[in-house]
C-alpha positions in Angstrom: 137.6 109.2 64.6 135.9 105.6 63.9 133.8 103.5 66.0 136.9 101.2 66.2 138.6 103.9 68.5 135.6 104.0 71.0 134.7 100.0 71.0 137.3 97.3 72.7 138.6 95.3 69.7 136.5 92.3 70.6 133.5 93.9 70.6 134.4 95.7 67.4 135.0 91.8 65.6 131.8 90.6 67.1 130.3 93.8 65.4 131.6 93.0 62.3 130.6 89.7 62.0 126.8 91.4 61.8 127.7 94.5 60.2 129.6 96.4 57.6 132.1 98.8 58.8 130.6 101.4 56.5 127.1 101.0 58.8 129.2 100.6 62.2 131.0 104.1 61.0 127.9 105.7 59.6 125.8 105.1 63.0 128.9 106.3 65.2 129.2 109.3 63.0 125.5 109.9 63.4 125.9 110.1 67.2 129.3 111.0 67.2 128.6 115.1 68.6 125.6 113.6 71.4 128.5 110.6 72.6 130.8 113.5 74.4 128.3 117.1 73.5 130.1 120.3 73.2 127.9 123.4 73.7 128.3 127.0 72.7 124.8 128.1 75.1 126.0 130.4 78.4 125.6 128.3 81.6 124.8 129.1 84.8 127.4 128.6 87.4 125.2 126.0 88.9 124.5 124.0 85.6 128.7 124.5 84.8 129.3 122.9 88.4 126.8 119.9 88.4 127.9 119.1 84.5 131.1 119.2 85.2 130.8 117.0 88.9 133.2 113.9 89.1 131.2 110.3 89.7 133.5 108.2 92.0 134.4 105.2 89.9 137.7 103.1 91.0 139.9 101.0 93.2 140.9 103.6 96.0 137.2 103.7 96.8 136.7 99.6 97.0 139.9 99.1 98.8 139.0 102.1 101.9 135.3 100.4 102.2 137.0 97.1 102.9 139.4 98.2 105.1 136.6 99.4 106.9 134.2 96.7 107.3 137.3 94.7 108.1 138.1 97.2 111.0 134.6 97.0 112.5 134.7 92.8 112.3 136.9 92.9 114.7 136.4 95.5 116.9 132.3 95.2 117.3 130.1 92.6 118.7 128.6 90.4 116.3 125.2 91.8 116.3 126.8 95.6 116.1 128.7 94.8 113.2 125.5 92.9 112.0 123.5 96.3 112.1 126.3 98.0 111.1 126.5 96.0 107.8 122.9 96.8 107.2 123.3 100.0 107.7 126.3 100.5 105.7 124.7 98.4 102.9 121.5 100.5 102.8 123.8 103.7 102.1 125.5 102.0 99.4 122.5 101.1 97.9 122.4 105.2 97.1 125.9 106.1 96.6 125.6 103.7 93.7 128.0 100.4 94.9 125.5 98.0 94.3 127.9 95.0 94.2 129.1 95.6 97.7 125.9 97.0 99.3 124.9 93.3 97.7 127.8 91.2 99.3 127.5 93.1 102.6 123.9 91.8 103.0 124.1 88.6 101.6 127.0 88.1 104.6 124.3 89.0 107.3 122.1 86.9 105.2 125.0 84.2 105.2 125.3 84.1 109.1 122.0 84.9 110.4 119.3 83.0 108.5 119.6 79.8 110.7 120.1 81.6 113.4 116.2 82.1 115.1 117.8 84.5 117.8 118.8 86.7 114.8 115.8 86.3 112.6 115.3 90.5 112.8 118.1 91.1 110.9 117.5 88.4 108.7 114.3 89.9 107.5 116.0 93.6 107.4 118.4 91.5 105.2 116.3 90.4 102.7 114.4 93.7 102.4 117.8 95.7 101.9 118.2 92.9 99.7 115.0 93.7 97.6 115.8 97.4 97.4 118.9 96.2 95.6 116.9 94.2 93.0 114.3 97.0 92.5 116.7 99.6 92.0 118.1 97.4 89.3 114.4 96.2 87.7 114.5 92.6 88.9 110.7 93.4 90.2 110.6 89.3 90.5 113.5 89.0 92.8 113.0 91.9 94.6 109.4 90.9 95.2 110.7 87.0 96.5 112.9 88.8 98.7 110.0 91.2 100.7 107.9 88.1 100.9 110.8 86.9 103.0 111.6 89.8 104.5 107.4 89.9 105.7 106.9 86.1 106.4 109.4 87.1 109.1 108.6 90.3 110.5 104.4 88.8 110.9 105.7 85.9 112.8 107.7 88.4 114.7 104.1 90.6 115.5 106.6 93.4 114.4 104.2 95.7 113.1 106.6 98.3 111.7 108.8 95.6 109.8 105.5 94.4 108.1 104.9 98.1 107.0 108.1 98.5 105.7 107.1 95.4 103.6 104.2 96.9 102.7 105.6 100.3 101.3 108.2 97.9 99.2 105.3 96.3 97.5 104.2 99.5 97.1 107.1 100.8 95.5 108.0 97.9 93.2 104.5 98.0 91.8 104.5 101.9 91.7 108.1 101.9 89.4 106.1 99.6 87.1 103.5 101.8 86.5 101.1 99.8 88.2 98.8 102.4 90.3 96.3 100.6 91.4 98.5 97.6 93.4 100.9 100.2 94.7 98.0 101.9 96.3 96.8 99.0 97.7 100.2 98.2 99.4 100.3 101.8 100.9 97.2 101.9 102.6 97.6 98.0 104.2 100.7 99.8 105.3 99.7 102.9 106.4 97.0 100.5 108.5 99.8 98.8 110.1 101.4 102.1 111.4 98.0 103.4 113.1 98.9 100.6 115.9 102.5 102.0 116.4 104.5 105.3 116.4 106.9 105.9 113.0 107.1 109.1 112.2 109.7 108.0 109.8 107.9 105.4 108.5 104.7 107.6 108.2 106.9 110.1 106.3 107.9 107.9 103.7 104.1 106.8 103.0 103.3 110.4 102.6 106.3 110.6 99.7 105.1 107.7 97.9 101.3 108.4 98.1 102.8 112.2 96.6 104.7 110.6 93.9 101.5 108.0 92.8 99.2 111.4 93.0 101.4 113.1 90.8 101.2 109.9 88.3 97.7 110.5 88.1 97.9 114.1 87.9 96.2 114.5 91.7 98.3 117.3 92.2 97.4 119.5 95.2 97.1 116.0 97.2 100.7 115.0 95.5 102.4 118.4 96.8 100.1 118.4 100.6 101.8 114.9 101.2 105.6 115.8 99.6 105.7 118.5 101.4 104.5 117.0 104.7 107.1 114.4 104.1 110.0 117.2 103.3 109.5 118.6 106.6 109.4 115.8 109.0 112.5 114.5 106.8 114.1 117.4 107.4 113.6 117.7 110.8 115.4 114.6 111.4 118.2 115.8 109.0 118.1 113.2 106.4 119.7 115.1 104.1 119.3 111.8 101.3 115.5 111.7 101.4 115.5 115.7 101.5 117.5 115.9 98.1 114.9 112.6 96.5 111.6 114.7 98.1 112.6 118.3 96.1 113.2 115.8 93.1 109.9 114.4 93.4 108.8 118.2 94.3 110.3 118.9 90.7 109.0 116.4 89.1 105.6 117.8 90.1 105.9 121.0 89.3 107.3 119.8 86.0 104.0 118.2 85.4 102.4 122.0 85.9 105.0 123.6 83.6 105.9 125.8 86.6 109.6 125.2 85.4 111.6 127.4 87.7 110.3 126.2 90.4 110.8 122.7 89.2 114.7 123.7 88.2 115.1 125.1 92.0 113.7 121.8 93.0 116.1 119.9 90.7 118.9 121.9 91.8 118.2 121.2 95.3 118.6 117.2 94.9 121.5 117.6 92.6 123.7 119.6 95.1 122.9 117.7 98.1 123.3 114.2 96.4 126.5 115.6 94.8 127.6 117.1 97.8 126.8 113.4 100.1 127.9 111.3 96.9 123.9 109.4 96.1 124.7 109.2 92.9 120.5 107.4 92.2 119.3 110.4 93.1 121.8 112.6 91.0 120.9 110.6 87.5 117.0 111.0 87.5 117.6 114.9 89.1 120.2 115.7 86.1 116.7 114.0 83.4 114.7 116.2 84.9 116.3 119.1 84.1 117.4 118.2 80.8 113.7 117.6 79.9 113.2 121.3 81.2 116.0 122.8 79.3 115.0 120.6 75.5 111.5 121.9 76.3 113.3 125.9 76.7 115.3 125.2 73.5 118.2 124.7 75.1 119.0 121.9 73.4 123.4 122.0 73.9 122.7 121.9 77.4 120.2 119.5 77.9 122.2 117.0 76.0 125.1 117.9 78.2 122.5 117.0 81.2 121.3 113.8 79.7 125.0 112.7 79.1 125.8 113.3 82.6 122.7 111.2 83.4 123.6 108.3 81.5 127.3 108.2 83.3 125.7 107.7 86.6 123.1 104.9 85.5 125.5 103.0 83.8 127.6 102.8 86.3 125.0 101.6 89.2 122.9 99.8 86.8 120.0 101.5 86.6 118.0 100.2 83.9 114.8 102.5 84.0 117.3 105.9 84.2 118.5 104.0 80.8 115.7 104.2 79.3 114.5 107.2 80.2 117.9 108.9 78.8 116.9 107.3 75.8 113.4 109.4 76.4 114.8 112.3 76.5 117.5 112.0 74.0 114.3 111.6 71.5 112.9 114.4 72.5 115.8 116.1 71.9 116.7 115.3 68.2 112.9 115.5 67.7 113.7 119.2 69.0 116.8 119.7 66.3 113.9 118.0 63.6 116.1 114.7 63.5 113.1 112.4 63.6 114.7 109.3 62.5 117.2 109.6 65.4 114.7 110.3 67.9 112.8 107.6 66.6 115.4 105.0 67.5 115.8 106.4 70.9 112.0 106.5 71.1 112.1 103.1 70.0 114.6 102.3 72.5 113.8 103.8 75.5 109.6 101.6 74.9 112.2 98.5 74.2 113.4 98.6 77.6 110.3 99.4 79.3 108.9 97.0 78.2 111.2 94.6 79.2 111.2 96.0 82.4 107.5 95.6 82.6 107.4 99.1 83.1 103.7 100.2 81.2 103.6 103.5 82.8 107.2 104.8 81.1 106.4 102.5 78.0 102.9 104.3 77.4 105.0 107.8 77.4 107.5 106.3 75.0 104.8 105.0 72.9 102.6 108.8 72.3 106.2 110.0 71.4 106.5 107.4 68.5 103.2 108.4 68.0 103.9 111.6 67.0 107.2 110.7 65.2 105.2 108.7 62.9 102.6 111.2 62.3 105.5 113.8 61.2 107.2 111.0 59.1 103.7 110.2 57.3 103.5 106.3 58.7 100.1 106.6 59.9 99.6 102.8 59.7 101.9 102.5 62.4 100.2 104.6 65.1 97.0 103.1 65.7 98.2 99.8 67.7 100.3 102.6 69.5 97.1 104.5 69.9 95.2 102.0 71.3 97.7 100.6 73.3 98.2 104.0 75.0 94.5 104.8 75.6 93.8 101.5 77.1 96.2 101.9 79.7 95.4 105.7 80.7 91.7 104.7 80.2 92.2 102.1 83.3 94.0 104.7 85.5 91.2 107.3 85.3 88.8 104.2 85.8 90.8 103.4 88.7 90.8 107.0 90.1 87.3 107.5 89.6 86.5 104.7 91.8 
């Protein structure tokens, strides 16, 4: 098979005006067994079912969420079907329809921002709004649109709304990497909450504080506040931030090398977001155990996981999931001793990092070019990678020692 059976033919032409077919063939046929893997490796009946799992993609889908919101505009009052929107936008944003969990706040926005009666769900609005754009990497949008979302909740004196404000900043800062002004955010917000009751608010605080203490390898503080936040969560049922928390849980215990506890973990988000269709938290759950399996020399079957991965982010967009595919696709070929391979995919996955402003997951890319290069003999090219790296880590363990 040729590339030209895979691309549309326009994109093939375009190709070809930059490239040979010879080099479009050659790089296809490079890739060609890690586009669609086959593996010969035994798998668990757990691994066979979440490999095999079907991601929702196509009209039946679009046309029954329509009908749907169409239904409720007529039969609830305008500030039911309001929250109902909100709502129903907010759980989109997880099961991976970003376009319509986008148009079905932008028509609250559209019908409620002039309106100062409404002004609450306005500012609920634009943060839905800004979960959108940080699930996506637009950290400037998403930013613009909490600023909004706070400028209305503080004239408001709503303390909660503020908060929730507060633990966005938090976690746009925290997906960049940036420790220190995440940590900042979640303790003005944790402030906010001592002068009301949220348990649910309070809960997620305690999951983000886990997930920056796990960053900086803080770990029995990281597992006392996931685990804190996993039982009130589950107490109220919320099955969604159950299956994210035992990801998180995994990703910890990843971090220790416990790995079958950090595969139970994994499992646990992948069949509860499978299982509820939230497809974000399906694509990181299905890296983390690919990274487990690559590091067990199970190479077949963590590519099959990483594959599986890159479905679900392409489809909702998720540009960090990208490039951390790309991670562990590296680490893969670097497993199979394919080091100019992994190098592009190393190369890759610090391209989009970068771009993404993203210097935590850039820095990990960059000590994996690191040791490409030392394998390959290019010694001249790791030392600005070197450097680069150890300044950043250097300022989180100043940060931490403060």
């Amino acid at each position: 098979m040729s590339i030209t059976n895979i691309l549309s033919a326009e994109l093939n032409q375009l190709l070809k005006e930059y490239f040979d077919s010879t080099t479009l063939n050659n790089l296809y046929d490079s890739v060609r067994d890690k586009i669609a893997p086959n593996f010969s490796e035994t798998l668990s009946e757990s691994d066979r079912k979440q490999i095999s799992a079907n991601i929702p993609n196509g009209a039946e889908q679009r046309i029954l969420l329509d009908l749907i919101t169409t239904s409720a505009k007529k039969q609830l009052s305008e500030i039911k079907y309001f929250n109902l929107l909100l709502k129903f936008s907010e759980l989109m944003i997880y099961n991976g329809e970003l376009n319509f969990a986008r148009e079905l706040a932008e028509e609250v926005l559209d019908s409620t921002k002039f309106d100062e009666a409404n002004c609450k769900l306005t500012a609920e609005a634009y943060l839905i709004s800004a979960k959108i754009d940080w699930s996506q990497a637009y950290w400037k949008e998403s930013t613009q649109n909490t600023d909004m979302a706070y400028e209305i909740f503080n004239e408001l004196n709503d303390k909660s709304g503020c908060a929730k404000c507060e633990n966005m900043f938090g976690t746009i800062f925290g997906e960049q990497g940036k420790i220190k002004q995440a940590s900042h955010h979640f303790e003005r917000g944790l402030a906010l909450l001592k002068e009301t009751r949220n348990s649910e608010l309070e809960a997620a605080f305690e999951v983000n504080l886990g997930i920056l203490y796990t960053m900086i390898d803080e770990n029995e503080k990281a597992l006392n506040y996931l685990m804190s936040g996993l039982e009130k969560f589950e107490a109220k049922q919320d099955m969604r931030r159950v299956a994210r928390i035992n990801h998180n849980i995994g990703m910890l215990h990843l971090r220790t090398c416990k790995f079958e506890e950090a595969i139970a973990a994994f499992d646990i988000c992948l069949n509860v977001s499978l299982d509820f269709g939230y497809l974000s938290n399906c694509a990181i759950a299905y890296l983390g155990k690919a990274w487990i399996k690559n590091h067990l020399g199970a190479t077949e079957i963590a590519d099959a996981f990483t594959h599986k991965a890159m479905e679900i982010a392409y489809k909702i967009n998720d540009k960090l999931s990208i490039a951390e595919v790309y991670r562990i696709k590296g680490l893969i070929n670097q497993n199979m001793n394919d080091f100019n391979l992994s190098e592009e995919f190393f190369e890759s996955c610090v391209r989009l990092n970068r771009d993404f402003d993203n210097t935590f997951n850039e820095s990990e890319g960059n000590l994996h070019l690191i040791e490409i290069y030392k394998n390959k003999n290019l010694l001249d090219r790791t030392l600005p990678l070197v450097k680069k790296s150890a300044d950043y880590y250097n300022q989180i363990r100043r940060m931490t020692a403060g």
